[in-house]
N, C-alpha and C positions, 0 to 999 in steps of 0.2 A: 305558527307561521309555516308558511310552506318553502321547502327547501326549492320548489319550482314553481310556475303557477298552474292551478289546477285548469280545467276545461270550466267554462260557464259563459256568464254575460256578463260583461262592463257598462252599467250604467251611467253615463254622466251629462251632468244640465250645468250649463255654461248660464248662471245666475244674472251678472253683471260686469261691468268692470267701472271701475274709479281713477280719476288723475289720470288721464292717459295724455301722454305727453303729445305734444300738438306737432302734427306733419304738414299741416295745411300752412301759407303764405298769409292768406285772409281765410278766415272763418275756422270754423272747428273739424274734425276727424270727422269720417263719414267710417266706423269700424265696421270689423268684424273677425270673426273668429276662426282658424282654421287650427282642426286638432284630431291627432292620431296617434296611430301605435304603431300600425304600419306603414311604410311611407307611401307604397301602392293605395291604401283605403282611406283618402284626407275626406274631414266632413266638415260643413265650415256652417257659423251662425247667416240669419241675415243680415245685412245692411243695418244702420242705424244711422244716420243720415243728421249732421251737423252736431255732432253731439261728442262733449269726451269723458264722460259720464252715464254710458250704455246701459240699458237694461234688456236682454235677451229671453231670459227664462225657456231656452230650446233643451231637451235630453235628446242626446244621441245616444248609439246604444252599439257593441263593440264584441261581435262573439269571440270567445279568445279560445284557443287549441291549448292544450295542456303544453308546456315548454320552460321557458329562461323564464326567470324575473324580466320583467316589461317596465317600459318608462311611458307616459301618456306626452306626448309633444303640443305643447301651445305656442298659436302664432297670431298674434293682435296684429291687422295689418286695418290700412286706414286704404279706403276704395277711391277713386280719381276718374274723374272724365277718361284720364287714357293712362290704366297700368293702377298701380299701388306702391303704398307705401308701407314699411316696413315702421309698427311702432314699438313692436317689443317679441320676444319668445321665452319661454324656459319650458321647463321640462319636471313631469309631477313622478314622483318613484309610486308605482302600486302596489310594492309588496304590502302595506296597511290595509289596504283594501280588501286585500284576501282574506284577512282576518275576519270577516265579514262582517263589519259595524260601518256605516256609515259615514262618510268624512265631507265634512263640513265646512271648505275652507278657502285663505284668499293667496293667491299665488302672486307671488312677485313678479315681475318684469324687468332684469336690471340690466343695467346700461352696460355694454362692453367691456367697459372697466371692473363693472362690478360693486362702485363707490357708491350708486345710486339707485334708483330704478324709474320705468317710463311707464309706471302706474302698476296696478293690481289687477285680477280676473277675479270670483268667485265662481267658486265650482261645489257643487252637491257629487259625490262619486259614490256608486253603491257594487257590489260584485255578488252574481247569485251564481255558486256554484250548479254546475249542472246534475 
């Protein structure tokens, strides 16, 4: 592991997400995905329109400057005629990723409390040093 994180590219592909907890009045979430490392550089999935059982399969891709350990920021919002709703965020640690094996996996989304959560994400994350 690195005591910082190297220079390279962040690969990651926003897979799916499941159970996401419902914002709409009538009908289902209309999601999608906004995720970063910086808060200046947000990249977000498309739309997925009445659905709370998304399937995305998008890779964005994240050049990173040798520096601190990084956290990757996920924000499940659900889209509206006018404005958005907020259905979930957390936060993925990348020091694993550096290690440079592949990570395979599904990210929580828990409720403010913490007792619960407002569904999952899967994420494919790869890191190619430079």
């Amino acid at each position: 592991m690195f005591s910082k994180t190297p220079a390279g590219v962040l690969s990651v592909t926003v897979i799916e997400a499941r159970k996401l907890h419902g914002e709409d009045f009538m009908g289902k979430n209309d999601p999608f995905v906004e995720l970063w490392i910086d808060e200046d550089y947000k990249q977000k999935t498309s739309v997925v329109e009445n659905c709370n059982d998304p399937v995305w399969n998008q890779t964005f891709t994240f050049n990173m400057a040798e520096g601190r350990k990084k956290k990757l920021y996920i924000n499940v919002l659900d889209k509206d005629k006018i404005g958005t709703d907020d259905i979930g965020d957390a936060k993925f640690d990348l020091e694993e990723a550096f290690s440079g094996q592949p990570i395979d996996t599904w990210i929580k989304l828990p409720t403010k409390m913490g007792l619960s959560n407002h569904g999952e994400v899967h994420l494919y994350v790869q890191f190619t040093p430079a």
